[in-house]
C-alpha positions in Angstrom: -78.6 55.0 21.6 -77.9 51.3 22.5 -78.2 49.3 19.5 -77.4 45.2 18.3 -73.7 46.2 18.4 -73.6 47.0 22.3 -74.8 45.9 25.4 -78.2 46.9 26.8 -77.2 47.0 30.1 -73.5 47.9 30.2 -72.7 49.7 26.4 -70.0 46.5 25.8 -68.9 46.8 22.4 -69.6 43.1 20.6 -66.6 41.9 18.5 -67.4 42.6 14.9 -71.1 43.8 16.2 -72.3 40.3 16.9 -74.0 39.8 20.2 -73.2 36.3 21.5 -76.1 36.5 24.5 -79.6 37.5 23.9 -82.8 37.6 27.1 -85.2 35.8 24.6 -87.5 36.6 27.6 -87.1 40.7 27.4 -86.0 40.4 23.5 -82.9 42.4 24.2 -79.1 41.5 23.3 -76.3 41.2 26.1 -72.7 40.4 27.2 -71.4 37.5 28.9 -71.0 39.2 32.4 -74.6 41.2 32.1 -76.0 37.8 31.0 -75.3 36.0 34.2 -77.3 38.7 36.0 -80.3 38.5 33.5 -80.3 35.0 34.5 -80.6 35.5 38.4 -83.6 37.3 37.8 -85.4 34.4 36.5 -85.0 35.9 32.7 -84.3 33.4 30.1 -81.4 33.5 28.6 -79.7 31.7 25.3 -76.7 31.8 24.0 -76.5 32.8 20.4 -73.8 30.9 19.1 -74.4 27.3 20.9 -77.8 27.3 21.7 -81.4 25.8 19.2 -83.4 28.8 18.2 -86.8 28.6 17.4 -88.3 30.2 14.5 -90.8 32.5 17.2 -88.1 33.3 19.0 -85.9 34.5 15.9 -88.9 36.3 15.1 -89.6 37.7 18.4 -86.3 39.0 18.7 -86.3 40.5 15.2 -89.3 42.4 16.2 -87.8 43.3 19.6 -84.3 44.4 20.1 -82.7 46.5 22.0 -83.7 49.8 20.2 -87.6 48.8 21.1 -86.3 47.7 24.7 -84.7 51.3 25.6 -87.7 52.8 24.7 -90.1 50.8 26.9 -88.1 50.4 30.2 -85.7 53.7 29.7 -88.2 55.9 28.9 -88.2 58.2 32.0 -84.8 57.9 33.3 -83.7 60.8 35.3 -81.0 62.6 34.0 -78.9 62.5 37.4 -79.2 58.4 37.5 -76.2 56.4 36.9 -76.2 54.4 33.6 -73.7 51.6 34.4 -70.8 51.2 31.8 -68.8 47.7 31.5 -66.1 48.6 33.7 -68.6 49.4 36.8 -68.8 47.3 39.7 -71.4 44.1 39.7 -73.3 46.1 41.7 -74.3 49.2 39.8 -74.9 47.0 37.0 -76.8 44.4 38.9 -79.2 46.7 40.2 -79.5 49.1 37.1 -80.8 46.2 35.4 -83.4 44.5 38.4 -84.2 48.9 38.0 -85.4 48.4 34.7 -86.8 45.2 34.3 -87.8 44.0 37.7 -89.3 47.2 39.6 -89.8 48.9 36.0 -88.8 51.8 38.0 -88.2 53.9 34.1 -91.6 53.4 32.3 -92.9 56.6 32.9 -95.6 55.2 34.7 -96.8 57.1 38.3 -95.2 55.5 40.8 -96.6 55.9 44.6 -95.1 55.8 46.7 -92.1 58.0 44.4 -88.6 56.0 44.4 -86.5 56.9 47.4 -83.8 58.8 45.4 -86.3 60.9 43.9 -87.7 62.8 46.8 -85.1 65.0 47.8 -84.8 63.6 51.3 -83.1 60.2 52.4 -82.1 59.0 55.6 -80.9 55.5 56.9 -78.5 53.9 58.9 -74.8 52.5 56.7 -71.7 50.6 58.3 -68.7 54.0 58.4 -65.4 52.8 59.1 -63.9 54.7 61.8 -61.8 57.9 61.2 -58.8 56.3 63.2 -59.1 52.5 63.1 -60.6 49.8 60.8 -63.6 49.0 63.1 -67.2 49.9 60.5 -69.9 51.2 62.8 -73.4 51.7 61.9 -74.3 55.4 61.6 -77.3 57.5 60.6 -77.1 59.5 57.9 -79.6 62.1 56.7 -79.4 63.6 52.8 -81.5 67.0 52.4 -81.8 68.5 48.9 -83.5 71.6 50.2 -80.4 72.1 52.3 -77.9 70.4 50.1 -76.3 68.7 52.9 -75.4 65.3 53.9 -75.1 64.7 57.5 -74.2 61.7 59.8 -74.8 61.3 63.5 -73.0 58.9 65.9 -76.0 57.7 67.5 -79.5 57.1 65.8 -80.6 59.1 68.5 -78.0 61.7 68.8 -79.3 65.2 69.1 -76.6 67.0 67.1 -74.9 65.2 64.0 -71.1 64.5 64.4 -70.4 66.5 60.2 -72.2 68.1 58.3 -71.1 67.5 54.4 -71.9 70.0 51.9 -73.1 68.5 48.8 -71.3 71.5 47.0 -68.3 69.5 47.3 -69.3 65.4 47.5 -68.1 63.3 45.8 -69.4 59.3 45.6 -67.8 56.2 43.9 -67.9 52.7 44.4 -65.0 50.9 46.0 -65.4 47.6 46.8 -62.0 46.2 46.5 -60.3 49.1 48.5 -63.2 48.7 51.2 -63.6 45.0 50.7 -67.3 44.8 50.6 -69.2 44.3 47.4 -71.0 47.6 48.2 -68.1 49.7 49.7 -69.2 53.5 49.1 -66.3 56.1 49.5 -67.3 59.7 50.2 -64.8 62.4 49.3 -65.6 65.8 50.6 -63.2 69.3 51.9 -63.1 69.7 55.1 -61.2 73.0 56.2 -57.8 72.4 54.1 -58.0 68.4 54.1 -59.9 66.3 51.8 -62.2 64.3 53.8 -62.7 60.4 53.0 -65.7 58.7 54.7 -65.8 54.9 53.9 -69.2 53.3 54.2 -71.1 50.0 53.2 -74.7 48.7 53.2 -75.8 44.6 53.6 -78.9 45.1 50.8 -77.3 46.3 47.0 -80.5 48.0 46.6 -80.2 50.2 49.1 -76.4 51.5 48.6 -77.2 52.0 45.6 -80.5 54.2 46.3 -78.0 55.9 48.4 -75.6 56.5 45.4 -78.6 57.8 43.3 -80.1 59.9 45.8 -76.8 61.3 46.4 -76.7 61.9 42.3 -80.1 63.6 42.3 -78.9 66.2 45.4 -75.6 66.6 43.7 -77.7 67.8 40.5 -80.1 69.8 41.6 -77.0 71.8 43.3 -75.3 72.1 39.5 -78.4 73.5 37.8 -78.5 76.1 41.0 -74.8 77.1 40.8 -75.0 76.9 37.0 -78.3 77.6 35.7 -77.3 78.4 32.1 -75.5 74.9 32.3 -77.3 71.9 29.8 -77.5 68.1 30.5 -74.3 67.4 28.6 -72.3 70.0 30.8 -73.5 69.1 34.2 -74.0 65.3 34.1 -70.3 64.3 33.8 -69.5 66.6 37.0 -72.2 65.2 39.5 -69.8 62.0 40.1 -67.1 61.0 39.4 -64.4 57.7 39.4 -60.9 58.0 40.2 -58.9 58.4 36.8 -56.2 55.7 38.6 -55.3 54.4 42.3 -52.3 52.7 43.7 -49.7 52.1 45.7 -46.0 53.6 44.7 -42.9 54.8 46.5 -42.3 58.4 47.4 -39.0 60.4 48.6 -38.6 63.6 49.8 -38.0 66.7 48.1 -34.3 66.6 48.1 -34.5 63.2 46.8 -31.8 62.1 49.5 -34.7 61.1 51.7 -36.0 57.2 52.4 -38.8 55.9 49.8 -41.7 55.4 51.9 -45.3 53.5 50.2 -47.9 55.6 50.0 -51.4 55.4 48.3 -52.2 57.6 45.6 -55.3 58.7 44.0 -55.3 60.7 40.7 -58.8 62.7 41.1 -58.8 63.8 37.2 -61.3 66.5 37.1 -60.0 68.6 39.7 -56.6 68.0 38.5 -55.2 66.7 41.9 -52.8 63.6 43.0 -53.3 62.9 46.7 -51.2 60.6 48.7 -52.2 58.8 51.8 -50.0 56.5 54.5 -52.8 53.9 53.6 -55.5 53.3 51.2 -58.1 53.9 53.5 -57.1 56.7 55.7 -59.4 59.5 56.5 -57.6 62.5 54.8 -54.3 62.8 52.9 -50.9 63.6 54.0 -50.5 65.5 50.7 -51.5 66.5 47.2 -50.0 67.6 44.3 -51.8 69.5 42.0 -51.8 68.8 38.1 -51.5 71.6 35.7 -50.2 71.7 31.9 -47.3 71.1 29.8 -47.7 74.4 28.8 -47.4 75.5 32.6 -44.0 74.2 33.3 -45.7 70.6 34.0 -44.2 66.9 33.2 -43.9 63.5 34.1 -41.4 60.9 32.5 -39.7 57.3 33.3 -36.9 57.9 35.2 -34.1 56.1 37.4 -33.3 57.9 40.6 -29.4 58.5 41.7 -29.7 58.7 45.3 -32.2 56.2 45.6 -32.8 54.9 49.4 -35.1 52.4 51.3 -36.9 51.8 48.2 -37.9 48.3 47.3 -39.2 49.2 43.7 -37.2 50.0 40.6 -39.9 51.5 38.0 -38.9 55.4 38.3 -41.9 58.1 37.7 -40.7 61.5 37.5 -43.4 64.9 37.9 -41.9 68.0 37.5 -43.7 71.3 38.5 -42.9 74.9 38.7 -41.7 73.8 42.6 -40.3 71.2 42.5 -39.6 67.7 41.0 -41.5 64.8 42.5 -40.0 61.1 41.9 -42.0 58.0 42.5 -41.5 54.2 42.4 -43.5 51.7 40.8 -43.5 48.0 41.4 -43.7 46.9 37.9 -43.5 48.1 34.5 -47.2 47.9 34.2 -47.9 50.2 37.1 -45.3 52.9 36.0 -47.1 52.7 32.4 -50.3 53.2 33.7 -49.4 56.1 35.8 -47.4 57.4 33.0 -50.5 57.2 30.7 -53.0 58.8 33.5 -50.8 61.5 34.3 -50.1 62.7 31.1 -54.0 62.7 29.6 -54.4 65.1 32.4 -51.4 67.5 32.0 -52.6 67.3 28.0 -56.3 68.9 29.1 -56.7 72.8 29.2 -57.4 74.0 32.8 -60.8 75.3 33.8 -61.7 78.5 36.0 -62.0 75.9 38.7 -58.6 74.8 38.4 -57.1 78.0 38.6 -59.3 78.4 42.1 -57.3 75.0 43.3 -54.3 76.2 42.8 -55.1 79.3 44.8 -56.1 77.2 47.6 -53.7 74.9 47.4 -51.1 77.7 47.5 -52.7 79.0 50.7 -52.7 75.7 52.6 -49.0 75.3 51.6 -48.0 78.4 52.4 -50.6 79.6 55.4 -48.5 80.7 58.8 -47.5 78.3 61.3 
């Protein structure tokens, strides 16, 4: 539960649980960054530390507070919608908070007609970056919880759609530096033995975000089918997820003799995989490496290659597996520190059942005949 010490709108931790920015309008205590967004909806704002408070309004926010706040516009929050934390985008916390206090879309209050990511079908039309250039394209797309797919079509009026995703394996996160839109959605999906990355964007941050949620709410009502014993606190964390870290390093081949080439990695966490693309927006990768444990013959370390060649970057990560032994380059110490850090939190978790089916996969695709 939120209290005085965070954040209503983003869980920020205060220094020394002292709020410096307070909605005097909504009684509720804030950051700096969630503070600026209060104020574009018209909410009034004061700053605790430098501006005059009034004896009603030190009353009115004794009475108030956060605690009271949550219970009035959280009080029917599906479990499937995205609470923003402090590192999300401007845009999932933005519209979380016009969500709440603007549309009062959480009261628990009938709403007709019903939110657009609560029906169980959504459709619309969202700017996809093509498969084999930069160009984005508008394209229809079509979610159907009864089905649990998510199709697109190349033409609003096309009579077949050109994919059809299964939401069994969708993922959705927010990109919008790597897509350079402020509302740069990346879908992540397998398709036959590639991953699948569709790159999309919306004009109106309401609607990529109803897109997100409605995405969320398909994505849950798949779990509680495949799992039915599952709870809340099991499911929730695997509807969506964020990349545990992206980036560009250096990569050589495996006898280590080979030229470094840059390639774009992504460290997907939960599925205990590190894929590596020519660019950080290509469609699918050109490979991936799966993660295990220590206690499976997996490390990583600093190292400093001996035959390095072609590589401009001098910040060596080593990953050994039971196959072979990967070496990477990193432009700066901070980069191969980071990786470092990420790699190792996931070699230090116990594999899952579904981990053990990756690696059976993954085996297949690496080893399937020619």
């Amino acid at each position: 539960m939120t209290t005085t010490e965070h954040c209503i709108s983003c869980l920020f931790a205060f220094e020394s649980s002292d709020p410096d920015w307070a909605s005097y309008e909504l009684g509720v205590f804030v950051c700096l960054n969630c503070s600026g967004i209060h104020r574009s909806l018209s909410s009034r704002v004061k700053s605790i530390r430098l501006d005059f408070w009034e004896d009603k309004l030190v009353q009115f926010m004794k009475s108030s507070g956060n605690a009271n706040a949550q219970a009035l516009y959280e009080k029917a929050v599906p479990p499937y919608y995205y609470r923003p934390q402090q590192h999300d985008c401007n845009v999932l916390r933005e519209q979380w908070i016009r969500a709440k206090y603007e549309r009062k879309e959480f009261t628990g209050e009938t709403k007709y007609p019903p939110v657009s990511y609560s029906t169980g079908f959504y459709e619309g039309m969202l700017w996809k970056k093509g498969k084999e250039n930069t160009q984005f394209l508008k394209r229809k797309f079509v979610l159907s919880e009864r089905e649990f797919t998510l199709t697109y079509y190349n033409k609003e009026n096309s009579k077949g759609p050109k994919a059809v995703i299964a939401i069994k394996d969708l993922n959705a996160t927010f990109q919008p530096q790597k897509i350079g839109h402020p509302h740069g959605l990346q879908f992540t999906f397998q398709d036959n033995d590639h991953t699948r990355n569709l790159y999309v964007y919306h004009e109106s941050a309401e609607e990529i975000v109803t897109w997100y949620n409605a995405i969320r709410a398909a994505r849950y009502a798949y779990l509680k089918t495949a799992y039915p014993t599952g709870t809340d606190e099991e499911l929730i964390p695997k509807i969506t997820r964020n990349y545990l870290k992206e980036g560009y390093m250096e990569k050589t081949g495996p006898l280590q003799k080979e030229p470094f080439r840059k390639r774009w990695f992504i460290l997907d966490s939960q599925n205990r995989k590190l894929f590596y693309f020519k660019e950080q927006l290509d469609a699918e990768e050109l490979g991936v490496i799966f993660i295990g444990t220590e206690s499976n013959g997996y490390s990583v370390k600093e190292c400093v290659p001996k035959h390095a060649r072609g590589n401009k970057w001098t910040c060596g990560v080593s990953v050994e597996t039971p196959e072979r032994q990967f070496v990477f380059m990193c432009e700066q110490e901070r980069e191969q520190r980071e990786w470092l850090e990420a790699l190792r939190k996931v070699m230090s978790r116990p594999m899952q059942y579904s981990c053990c089916r990756i690696i059976v996969h993954l085996y297949f695709c690496l080893h399937k005949p020619s």
